[in-house]
Every structure is written in C-alpha cells, then in structure tokens.
N, C-alpha and C positions, 0 to 999 in steps of 0.2 A: 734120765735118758740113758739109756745104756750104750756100749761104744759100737754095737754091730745100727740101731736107727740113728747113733751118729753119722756113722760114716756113708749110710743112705742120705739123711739129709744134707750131709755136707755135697754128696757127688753131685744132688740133685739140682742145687746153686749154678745160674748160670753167669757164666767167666764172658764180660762183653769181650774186653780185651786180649784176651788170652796171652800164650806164651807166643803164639806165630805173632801175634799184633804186638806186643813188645818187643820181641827179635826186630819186625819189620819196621817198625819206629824209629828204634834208636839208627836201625843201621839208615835208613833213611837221613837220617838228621847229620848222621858221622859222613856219608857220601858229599852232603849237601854244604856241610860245615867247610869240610877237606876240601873240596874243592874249591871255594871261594878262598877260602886260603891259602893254594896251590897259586891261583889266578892271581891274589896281591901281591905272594911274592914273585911273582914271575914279571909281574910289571913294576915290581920297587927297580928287579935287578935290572932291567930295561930303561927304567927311567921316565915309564909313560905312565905314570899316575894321574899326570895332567890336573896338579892340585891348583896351578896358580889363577890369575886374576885375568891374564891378558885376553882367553875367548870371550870374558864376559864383556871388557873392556872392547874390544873388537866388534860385538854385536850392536851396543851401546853407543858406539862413534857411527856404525853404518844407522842408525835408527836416526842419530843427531842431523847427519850430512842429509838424509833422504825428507826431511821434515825440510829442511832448506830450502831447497831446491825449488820443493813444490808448495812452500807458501808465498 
C-alpha cells in the first residue's frame, strides 16, 4: 500500500466520536463534576450536610405514634 491510498484510506474512516465529541464530553463531565463539588463544599462550610440520624428517627416516631392511635 503506498502512502498517497494510505492516507485515502485512512481519511475515508469514520471518527463516531470525533474531537468536538471529546472536547464536549470531558467538558461536560468537568462542569458537572465541579459543580457538585462546588455544592459540597458550600454545605460542609454551612454545616447543612444533614448527615445525622435524627430525620429518620423523626419520621420513624411519627410512623410509631400514628399506628397507636388508630389501632
């Protein structure tokens, strides 16, 4: 094969992904990434993580007290 129906055959290949679909990918994923971690730390330094027990504990007692009542 010589290098001029090389480089026909190579152009001829098609690119699903191309370079706009990897530009637009990654930068997707960096947008998406960032900002969910923009968001954590803006609620660490806030303090509203809301990691503890007590809403689940809350919903769990209102579930208890309302079965009472109406058995």
């Amino acid at each position: 094969m010589t290098m001029m129906s090389m480089k026909i055959y190579l152009s001829s290949q098609l690119d699903w992904s191309g370079m706009y679909g990897g530009i637009l990918h990654y930068s997707l994923v960096i947008a998406f990434s960032g900002s969910a971690f923009l968001a954590f730390l803006y609620f660490w330094y806030k303090g509203r993580l809301d990691m503890d027990e007590e809403p689940k504990l809350t919903m769990l007692r209102d579930d208890d007290q309302e079965n009472h009542h109406h058995g």
